[in-house]
C-alpha positions as CSV (number, residue, x, y, z in Angstrom):
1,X,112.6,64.2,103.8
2,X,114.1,66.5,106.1
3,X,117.6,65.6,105.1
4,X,116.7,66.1,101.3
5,X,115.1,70.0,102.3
6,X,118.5,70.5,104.1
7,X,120.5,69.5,101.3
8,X,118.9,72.9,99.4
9,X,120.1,75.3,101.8
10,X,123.3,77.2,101.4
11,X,123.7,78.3,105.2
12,X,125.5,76.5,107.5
13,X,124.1,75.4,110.8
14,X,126.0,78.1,112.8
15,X,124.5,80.6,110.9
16,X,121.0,78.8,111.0
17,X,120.8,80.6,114.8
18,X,121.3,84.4,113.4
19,X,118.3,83.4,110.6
20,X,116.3,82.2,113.8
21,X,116.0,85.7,114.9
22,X,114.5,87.4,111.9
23,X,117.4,90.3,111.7
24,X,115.7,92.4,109.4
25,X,112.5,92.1,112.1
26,X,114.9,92.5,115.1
27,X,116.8,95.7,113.3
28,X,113.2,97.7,113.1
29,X,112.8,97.1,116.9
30,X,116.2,97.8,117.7
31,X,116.0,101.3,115.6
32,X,112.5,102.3,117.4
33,X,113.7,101.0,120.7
34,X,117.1,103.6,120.1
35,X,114.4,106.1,118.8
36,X,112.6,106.0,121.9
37,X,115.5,106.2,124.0
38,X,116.5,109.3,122.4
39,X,113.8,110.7,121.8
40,X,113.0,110.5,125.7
41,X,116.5,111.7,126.8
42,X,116.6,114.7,128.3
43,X,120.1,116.6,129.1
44,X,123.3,114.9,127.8
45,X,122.8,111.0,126.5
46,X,124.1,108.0,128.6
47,X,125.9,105.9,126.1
48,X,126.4,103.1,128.4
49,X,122.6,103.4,129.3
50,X,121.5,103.1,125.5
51,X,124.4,100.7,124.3
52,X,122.9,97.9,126.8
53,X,119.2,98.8,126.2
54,X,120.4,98.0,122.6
55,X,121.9,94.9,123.4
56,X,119.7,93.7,125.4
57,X,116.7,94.5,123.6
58,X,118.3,92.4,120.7
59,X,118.4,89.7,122.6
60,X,115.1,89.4,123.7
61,X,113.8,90.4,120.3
62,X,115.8,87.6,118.3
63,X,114.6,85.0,121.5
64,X,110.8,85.9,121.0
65,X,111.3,85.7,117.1
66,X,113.1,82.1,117.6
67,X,109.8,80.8,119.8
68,X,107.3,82.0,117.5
69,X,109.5,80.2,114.8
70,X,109.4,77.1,117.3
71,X,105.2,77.4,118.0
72,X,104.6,77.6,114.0
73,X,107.2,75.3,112.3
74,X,104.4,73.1,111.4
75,X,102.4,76.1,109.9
76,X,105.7,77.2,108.3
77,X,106.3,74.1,106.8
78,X,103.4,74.9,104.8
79,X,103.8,78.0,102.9
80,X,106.5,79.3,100.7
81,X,107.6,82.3,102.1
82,X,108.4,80.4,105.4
83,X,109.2,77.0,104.2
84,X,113.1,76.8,103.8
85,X,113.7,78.2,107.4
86,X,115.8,76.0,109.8
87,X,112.9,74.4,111.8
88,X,110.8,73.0,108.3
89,X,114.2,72.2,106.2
90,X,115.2,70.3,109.6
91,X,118.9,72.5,110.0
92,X,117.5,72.3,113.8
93,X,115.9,70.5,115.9
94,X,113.0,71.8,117.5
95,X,114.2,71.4,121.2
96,X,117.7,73.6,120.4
97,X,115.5,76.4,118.6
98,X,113.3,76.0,122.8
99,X,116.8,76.4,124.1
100,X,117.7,79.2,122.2
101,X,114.6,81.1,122.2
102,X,114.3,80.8,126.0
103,X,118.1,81.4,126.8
104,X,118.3,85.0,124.4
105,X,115.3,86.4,126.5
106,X,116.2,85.5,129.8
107,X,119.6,87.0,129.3
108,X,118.1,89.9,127.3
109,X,115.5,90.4,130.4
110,X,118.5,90.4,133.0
111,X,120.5,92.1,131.1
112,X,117.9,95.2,131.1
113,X,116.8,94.5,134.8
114,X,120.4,95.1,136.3
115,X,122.4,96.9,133.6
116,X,118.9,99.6,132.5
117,X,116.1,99.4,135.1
118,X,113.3,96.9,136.1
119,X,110.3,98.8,134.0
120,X,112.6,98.3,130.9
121,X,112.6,94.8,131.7
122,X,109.3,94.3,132.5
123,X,108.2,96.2,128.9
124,X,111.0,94.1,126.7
125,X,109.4,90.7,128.5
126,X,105.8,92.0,128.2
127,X,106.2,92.4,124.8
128,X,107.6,89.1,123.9
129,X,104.8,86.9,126.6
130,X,101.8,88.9,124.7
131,X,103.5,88.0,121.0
132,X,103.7,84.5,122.4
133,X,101.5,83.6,124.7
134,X,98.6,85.9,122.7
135,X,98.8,87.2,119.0
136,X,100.4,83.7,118.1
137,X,97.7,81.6,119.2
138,X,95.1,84.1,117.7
139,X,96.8,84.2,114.5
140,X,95.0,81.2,113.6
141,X,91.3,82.0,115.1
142,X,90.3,85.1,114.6
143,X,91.4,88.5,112.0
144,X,91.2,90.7,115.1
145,X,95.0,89.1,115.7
146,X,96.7,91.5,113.2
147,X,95.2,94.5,116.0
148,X,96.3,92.6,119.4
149,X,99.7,91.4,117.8
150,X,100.2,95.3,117.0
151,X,100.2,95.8,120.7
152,X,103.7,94.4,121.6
153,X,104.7,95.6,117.9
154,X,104.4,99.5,119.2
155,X,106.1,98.9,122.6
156,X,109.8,98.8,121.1
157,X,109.9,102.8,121.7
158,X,108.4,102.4,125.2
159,X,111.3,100.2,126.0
160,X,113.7,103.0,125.0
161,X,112.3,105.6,127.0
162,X,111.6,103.9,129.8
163,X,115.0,102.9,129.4
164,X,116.1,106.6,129.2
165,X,114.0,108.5,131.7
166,X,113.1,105.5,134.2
167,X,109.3,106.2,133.7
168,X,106.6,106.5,130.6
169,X,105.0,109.9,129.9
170,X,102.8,111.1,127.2
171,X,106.0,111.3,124.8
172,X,106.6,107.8,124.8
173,X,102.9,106.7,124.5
174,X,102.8,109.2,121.2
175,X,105.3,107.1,119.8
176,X,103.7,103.9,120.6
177,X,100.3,105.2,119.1
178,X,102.3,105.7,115.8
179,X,103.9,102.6,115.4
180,X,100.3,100.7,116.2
181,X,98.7,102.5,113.4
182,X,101.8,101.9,111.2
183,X,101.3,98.3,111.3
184,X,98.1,97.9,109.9
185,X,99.4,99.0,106.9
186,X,102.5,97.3,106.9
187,X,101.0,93.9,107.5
188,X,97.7,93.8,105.6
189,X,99.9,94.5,102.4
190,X,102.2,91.6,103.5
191,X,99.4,89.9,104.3
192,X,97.4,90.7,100.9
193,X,100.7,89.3,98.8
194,X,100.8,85.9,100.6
195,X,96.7,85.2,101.2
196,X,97.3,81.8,99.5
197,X,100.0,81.0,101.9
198,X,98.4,82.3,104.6
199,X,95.3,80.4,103.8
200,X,97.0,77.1,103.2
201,X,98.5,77.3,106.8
202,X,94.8,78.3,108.4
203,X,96.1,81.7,109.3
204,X,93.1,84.2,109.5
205,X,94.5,87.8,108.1
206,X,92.1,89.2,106.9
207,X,92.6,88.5,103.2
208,X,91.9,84.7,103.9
209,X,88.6,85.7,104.9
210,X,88.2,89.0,102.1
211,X,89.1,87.5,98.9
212,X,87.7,90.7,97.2
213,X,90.0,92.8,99.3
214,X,87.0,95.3,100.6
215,X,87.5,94.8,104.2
216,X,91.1,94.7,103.7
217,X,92.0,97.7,102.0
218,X,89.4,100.0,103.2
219,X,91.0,98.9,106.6
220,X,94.5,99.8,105.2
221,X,93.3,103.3,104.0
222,X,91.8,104.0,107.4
223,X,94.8,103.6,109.4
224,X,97.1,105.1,107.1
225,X,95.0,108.0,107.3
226,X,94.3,107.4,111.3
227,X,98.5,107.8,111.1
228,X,98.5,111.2,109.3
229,X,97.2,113.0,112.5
230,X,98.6,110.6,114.9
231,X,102.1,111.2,113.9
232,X,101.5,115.2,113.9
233,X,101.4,114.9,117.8
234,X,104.6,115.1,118.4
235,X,104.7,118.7,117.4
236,X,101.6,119.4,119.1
237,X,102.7,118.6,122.3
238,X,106.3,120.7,122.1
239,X,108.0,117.4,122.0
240,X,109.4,118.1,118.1
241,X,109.1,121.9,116.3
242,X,107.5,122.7,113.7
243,X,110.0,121.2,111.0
244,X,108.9,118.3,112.2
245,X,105.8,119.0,111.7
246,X,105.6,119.7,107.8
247,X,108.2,116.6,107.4
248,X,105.7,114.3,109.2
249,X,102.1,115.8,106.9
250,X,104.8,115.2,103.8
251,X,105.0,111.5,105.1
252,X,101.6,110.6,106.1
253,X,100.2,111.9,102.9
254,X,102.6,110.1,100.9
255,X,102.1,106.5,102.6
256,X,98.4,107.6,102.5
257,X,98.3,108.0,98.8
258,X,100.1,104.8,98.1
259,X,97.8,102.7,100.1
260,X,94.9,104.4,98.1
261,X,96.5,103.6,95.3
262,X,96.9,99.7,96.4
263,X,93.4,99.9,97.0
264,X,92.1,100.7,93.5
265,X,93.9,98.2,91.9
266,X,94.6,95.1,94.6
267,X,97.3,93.3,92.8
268,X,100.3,92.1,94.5
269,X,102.8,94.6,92.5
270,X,101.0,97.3,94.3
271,X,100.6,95.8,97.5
272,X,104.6,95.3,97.2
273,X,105.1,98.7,96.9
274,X,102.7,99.4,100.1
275,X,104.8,97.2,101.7
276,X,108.5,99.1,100.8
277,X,106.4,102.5,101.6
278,X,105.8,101.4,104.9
279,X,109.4,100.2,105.6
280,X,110.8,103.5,104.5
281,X,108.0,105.4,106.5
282,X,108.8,104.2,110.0
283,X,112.4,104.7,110.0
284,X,112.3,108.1,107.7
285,X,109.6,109.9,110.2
286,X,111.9,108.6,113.6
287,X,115.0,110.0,112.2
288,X,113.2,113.1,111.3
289,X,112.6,113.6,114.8
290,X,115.2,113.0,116.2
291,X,117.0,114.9,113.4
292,X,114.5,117.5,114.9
293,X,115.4,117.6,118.2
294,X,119.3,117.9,117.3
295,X,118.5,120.7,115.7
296,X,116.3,122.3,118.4
């Protein structure tokens, strides 16, 4: 059966490893990471500092997404979204997607160690043990998964600037504050569009267990709102002016309205568009201030 599900896939095994490590998930913690270094720079930037947090960081973040691809093929296997990767089509075998996984954040945790500094390291490693060794397992007993898997989601930026300044300070926890509350958002829509895949696996987000969607968008609305003030911070605490400011209120209110506008209706077209506004949030609001602090 295996053979026949390979047969339908146009990539070749080589290229099976790069789909392993979810790019489009490993570019939005490679841009926060770089937005975090940046952000907590201060004086002239260290090129060769931020070019190997960037590798490294990489690294680690395609090896943690390979694992989790190694805990769950079975769960994959079973829903459509996730069904043709190369674990359930049977490109690999499960002991070279172990290998992999392992090897890519082993070198990725060296790499920052020696070539950054050991609390880099220990933040790009924390990250991927909780995700692992934590939110996996709970994604399967109990909603509450979506908030403790948004924990090593928000430390990306942390590894930046701890990778820029050596040490965490109120800056850098700001940052992590808004991309915890941007997940809930982000994943609950996802989550909201695939509830039948999601249930067929025995995944608990909370729209396996809200089929009316009550819990789950008035939980959506409340931490798009919670992210309105949240990402205002910044300027509040002299780390961006007051450009920033108005750019970030513009934002905030905008993601807020479309999730209230998800939540009227509940249909997938609308929890789609959530889902873009949220992608396009994130990235828009970082380079804002860093576009900010160029500017300063």
């Amino acid at each position: 059966m295996d053979s026949e599900r390979a047969a339908t896939i146009s990539f070749p095994k080589p290229w099976a490893y790069v789909v392993l490590t979810k790019p489009d998930v490993t570019f939005l913690v490679v841009i926060t990471t770089v937005a975090g270094f940046y952000l907590g720079s201060s004086g002239p930037l260290y090129w060769a500092s931020l070019i190997n947090t960037l590798c490294a960081t990489t690294l680690v973040a395609g090896g943690t997404a390979a694992l989790n691809q190694y805990i769950e093929r079975d769960m994959d296997s079973l829903m459509r979204r996730t069904a043709q990767r190369p674990l359930p089509v049977g490109i690999l075998r499960p002991v070279e997607v172990l290998r992999f996984g392992i090897a890519l954040i082993a070198f990725g945790t060296i790499w920052l160690a020696f070539a950054v500094n050991l609390l880099a390291a220990f933040l790009a490693l924390a990250t991927s043990l909780i995700y692992l060794g934590v939110y996996t397992p709970l994604k399967t007993r109990t909603t509450l998964a979506t908030a403790v898997g948004a924990l090593p989601g928000a430390l990306p930026p942390l590894i930046g600037w701890a990778a820029a300044r050596g040490s965490l300070s109120l800056g850098g926890w700001i940052l992590f504050a808004i991309l915890f509350f941007w997940q809930f958002p982000h994943f609950l829509a996802i989550a909201w569009m695939y509830r039948e895949d999601y249930s067929r696996a025995g995944i608990r987000m909370l729209p396996t267990v809200d089929p009316q969607g009550d819990a789950t968008f008035r939980q959506i609305v409340a931490t798009s709102a919670v992210l309105v003030p949240i990402s205002l911070l910044p300027s509040v605490i002299g780390m961006a002016g007051i450009r920033y400011f108005f750019g970030a209120l513009l934002l905030g209110m905008l993601l807020l309205q479309v999730s209230l506008w998800a939540a009227r209706h509940r249909t997938n077209v609308r929890a789609k568009w959530l889902m873009h506004a949220t992608v396009a949030h994130i990235p828009v609001l970082l380079a804002w201030m860093i576009l900010d602090k160029l500017n300063s």
